[in-house]
N, C-alpha and C positions, 0 to 999 in steps of 0.2 A: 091312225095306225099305232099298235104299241109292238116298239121297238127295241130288240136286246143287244147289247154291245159284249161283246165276250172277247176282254182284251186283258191280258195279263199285268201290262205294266202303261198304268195310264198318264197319261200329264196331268200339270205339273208333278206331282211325286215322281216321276222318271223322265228327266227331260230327253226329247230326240226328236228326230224330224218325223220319223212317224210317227210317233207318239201326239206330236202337236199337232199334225195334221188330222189325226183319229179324233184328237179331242175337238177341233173347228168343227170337224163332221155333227159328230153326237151335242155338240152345242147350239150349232144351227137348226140342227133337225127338232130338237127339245123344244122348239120357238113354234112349232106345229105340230108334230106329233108326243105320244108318250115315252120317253124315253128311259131303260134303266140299263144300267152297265156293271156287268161281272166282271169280280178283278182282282187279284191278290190283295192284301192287306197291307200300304205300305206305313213306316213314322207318320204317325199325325191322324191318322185317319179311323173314322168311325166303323162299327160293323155296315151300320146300313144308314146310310144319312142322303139328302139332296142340295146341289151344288149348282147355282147356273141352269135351272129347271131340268138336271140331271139325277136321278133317282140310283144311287151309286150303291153295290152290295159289298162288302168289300172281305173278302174268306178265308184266304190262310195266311199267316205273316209272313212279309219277307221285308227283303232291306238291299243294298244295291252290294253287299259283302255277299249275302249267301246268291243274288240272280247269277251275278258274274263265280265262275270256279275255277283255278288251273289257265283264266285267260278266256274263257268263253263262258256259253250262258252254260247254265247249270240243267243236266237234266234229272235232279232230285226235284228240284223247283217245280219244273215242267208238270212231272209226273202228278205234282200236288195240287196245281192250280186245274189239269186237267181233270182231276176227280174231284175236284173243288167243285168243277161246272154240273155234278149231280141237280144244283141246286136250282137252275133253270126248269126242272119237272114239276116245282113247285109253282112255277105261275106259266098261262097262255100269251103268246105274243105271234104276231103277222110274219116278223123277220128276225132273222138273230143275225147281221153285221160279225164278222170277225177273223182276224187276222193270221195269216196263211200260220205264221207260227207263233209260237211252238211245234206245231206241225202233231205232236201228241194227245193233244185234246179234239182235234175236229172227227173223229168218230164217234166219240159223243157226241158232241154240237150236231152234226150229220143224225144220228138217231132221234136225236129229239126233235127235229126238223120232220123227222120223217114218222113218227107217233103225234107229234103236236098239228100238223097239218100247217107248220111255219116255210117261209123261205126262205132257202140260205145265200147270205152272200160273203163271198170271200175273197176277203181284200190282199194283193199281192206285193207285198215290195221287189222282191228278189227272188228267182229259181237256181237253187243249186245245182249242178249237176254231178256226177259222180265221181271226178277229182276233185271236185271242190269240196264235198264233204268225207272224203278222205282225205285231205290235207287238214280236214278240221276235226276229225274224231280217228282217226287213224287205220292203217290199214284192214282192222277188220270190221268195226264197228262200223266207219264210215261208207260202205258198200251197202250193208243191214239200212242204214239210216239211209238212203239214197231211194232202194229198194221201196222203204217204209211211206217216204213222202211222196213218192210218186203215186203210191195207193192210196195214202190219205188225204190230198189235196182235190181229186177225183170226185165228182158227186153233188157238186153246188148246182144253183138253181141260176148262178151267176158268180163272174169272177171282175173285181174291178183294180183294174192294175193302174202303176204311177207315172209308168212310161210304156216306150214304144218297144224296148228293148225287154222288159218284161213281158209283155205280152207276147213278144214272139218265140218265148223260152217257155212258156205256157203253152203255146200251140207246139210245139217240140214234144211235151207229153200225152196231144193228142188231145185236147181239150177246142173242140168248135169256137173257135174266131169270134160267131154269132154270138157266142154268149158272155161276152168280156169287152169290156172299156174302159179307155183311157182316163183317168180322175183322178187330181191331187191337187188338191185344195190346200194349199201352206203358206197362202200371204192372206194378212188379215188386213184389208187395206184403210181399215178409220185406225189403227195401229200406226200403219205406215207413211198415211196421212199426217198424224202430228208426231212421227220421228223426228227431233234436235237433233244437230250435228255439230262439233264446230268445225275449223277449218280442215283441210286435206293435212295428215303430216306423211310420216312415210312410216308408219305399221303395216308390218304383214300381221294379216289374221286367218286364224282358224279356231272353230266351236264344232265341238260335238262329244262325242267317248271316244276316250282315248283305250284304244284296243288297237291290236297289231295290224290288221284290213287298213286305217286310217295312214300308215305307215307316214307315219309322226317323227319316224327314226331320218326319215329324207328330206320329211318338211324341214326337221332342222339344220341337217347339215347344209341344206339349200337356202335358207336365208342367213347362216351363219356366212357362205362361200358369197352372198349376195351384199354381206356387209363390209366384207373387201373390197367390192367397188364402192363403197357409199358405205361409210360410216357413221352415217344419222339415219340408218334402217334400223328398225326394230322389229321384234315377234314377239305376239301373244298367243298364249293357246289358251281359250276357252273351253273348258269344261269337267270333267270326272272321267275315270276307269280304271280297270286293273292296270294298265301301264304306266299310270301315273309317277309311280316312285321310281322305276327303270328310265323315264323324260326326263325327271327332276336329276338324275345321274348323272343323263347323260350331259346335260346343260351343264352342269355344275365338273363333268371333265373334260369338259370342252372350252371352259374359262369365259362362258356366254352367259352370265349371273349378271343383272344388269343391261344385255342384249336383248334377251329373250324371257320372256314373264312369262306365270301360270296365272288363272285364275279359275273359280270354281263356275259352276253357269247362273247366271245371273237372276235373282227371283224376280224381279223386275226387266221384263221386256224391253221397255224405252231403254234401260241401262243400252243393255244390248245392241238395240238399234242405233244409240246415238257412238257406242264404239263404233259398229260397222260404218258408218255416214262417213267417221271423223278419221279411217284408215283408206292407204293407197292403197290396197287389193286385197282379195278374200287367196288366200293360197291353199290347193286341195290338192293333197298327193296319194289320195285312197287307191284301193285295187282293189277295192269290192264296195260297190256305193249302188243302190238303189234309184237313189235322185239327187240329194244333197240338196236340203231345204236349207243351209244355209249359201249356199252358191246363189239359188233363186232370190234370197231376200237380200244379196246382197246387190245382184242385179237392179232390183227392186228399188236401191235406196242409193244407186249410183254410183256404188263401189265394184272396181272391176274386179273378175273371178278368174285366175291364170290354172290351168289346170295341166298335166303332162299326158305327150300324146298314149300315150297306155291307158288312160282313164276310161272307168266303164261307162261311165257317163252317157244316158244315151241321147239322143242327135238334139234333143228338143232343147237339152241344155245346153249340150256341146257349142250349139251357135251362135250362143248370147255370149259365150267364152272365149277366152285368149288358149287357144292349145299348143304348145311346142314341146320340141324334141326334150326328154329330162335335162340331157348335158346342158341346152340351153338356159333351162330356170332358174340358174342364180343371174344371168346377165339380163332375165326376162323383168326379174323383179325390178332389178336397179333401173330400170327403161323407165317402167310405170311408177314406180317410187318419184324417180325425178321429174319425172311429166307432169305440163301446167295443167293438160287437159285430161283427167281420167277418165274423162266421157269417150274420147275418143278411143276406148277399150273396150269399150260393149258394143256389142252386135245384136241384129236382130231384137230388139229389144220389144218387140210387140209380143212378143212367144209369151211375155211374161202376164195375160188375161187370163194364159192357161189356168193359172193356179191360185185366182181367189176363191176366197171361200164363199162370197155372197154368192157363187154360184151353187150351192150345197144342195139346197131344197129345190132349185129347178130340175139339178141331175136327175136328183133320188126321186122326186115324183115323176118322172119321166122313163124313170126306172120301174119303181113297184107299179105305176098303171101296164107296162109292158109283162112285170112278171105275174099278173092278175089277169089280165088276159087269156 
């Protein structure tokens, strides 16, 4: 099968949970079929080079200043990468793979699927609905924008979502059940296999982009109120974002310098993994979360994940998690912090098969022999 990936902001050059999960997919699949992947142009990278049996085109520059604008993604970027994908008419492929957003380009992808005689499949983190992208593009824009992606998310040959909770916010727009499945491939398990730890101390962690949805502003004051009870807690936050320098404030007036670390996201994986091993919990206080790959790999590697009950989270994660009331999470931490056993913090811990990747080529051939049919 030759196979197109039409994804804006790929890994490594942009680290995230989907992102890393997109890149398991298109690397696994590489291992059997032909794979090439359309993508912005990020630092470092070639116009058209191959990676990992990855055939990578890479088209108009960008950088993680211009993606993010004003606190969100940028929709000049958008605009650019979506006319960027002209370039797809220049060669034949079976499928073109690619991710619900930017939400701006898939009537493209969509006509070229439908002159090339390809099939589209499109991968869904998240469905907004129309407060949701009015709180995020403003009273008027964001109604336009709501309007816009309901029409252009419409039209696949298949839709493969991360969760359950997704999926049923897709069928909300009217989208057949039948043609969507559950798949999220985000533990790489010969990875997580020779993850190093050392011993338990009492860090809270959290990784990802730091952007206002993560709401980072509660994480902190929640392990700051949690190191009144327990003064050998600490926090780190792993990773990049426009909010960066507004966290770095706010630490720094809050007189938690020394409490509470930053660090950038680690180029080195095992780094990663051997923090998460070596901390008392993963702490997640987002209000807009997809899945949170790193909740799962922290399940994964025996570190428990405390989340508050507001979390979008949907149930598959929820249950391998500790959830309580917000008021509760500073008192929540200092529990698990001082606990000999962190084991005794995860739940259902079998849910976690869900999400390897060596599952990848079974899905997807299971899949295009179904969409060939």
């Amino acid at each position: 099968m030759r196979i197109a990936f039409a994804y804006d902001a790929p890994y490594p050059w942009h680290v995230g949970g989907i992102e890393s999960m997109n890149y398991n997919e298109a690397e696994e699949l590489a291992r059997q079929h032909e794979v090439d992947y359309f993508t912005m142009k990020w630092p470092g990278m070639k116009d058209d080079f191959t990676r990992n049996g990855i055939h990578y085109h890479a088209m108009n520059e960008t950088d993680q200043g211009r993606l993010y604008r004003h606190g969100r993604r940028s929709i000049r970027e958008a605009i650019k990468y979506s006319l960027s994908l002209g370039r797809l008419f220049n060669k034949k492929f079976d499928v073109v793979i690619t991710n619900a957003f930017p939400i701006l380009h898939l009537p493209l992808v969509k006509l070229y699927c439908r002159m090339k005689g390809a099939k589209l499949i499109v991968e869904v983190a998240e469905v907004w609905d129309r407060e949701y992208w009015r709180s995020y593009l403003g009273g008027i824009l964001g109604p336009m924008a709501y309007a816009y992606s309901k029409f252009a998310i419409k039209g696949a040959d298949f839709y493969v979502t991360i969760s359950s909770t997704t999926s049923q916010k897709l069928k909300g727009l009217g989208i057949s059940g039948s043609k969507m499945k559950i798949f999220a491939p985000a533990l790489d398990n010969v990875a997580m296999n020779k993850a190093k730890g050392s011993a338990k101390n009492k860090t809270v962690l959290f990784s990802g982009r730091m952007i206002k949805e993560k709401r980072l502003d509660k994480w902190i004051s929640a392990v700051r109120d949690a190191q009144s009870a327990d003064k050998g807690i600490r926090g780190i936050i792993i990773g990049s974002g426009p909010e960066r320098q507004s966290l770095e404030g706010m630490i720094k007036k809050m007189g938690l310098q020394g409490k509470i670390g930053m660090h950038g996201f680690y180029s080195n994986q095992a780094d990663l993994y051997k923090l998460i091993k070596g901390s008392a919990l993963t702490l997640q206080m987002s209000e807009r979360e997809g899945l949170s790959i790193i909740a799962i790999e922290s399940i994964a590697l025996g570190t428990p994940v405390l989340l508050p009950s507001y979390t979008p989270l949907p149930k598959e994660v929820r249950q391998m998690c500790v959830v309580v009331d917000e008021k509760s999470i500073p008192s929540k931490i200092a529990e698990i912090a001082g606990s000999r056993d962190k084991s005794s913090y995860i739940r259902n811990r079998g849910n976690i098969k869900l999400y390897s990747k060596s599952n990848v080529n079974g899905f997807y051939s299971s899949l295009f022999s179904k969409l060939q049919s």
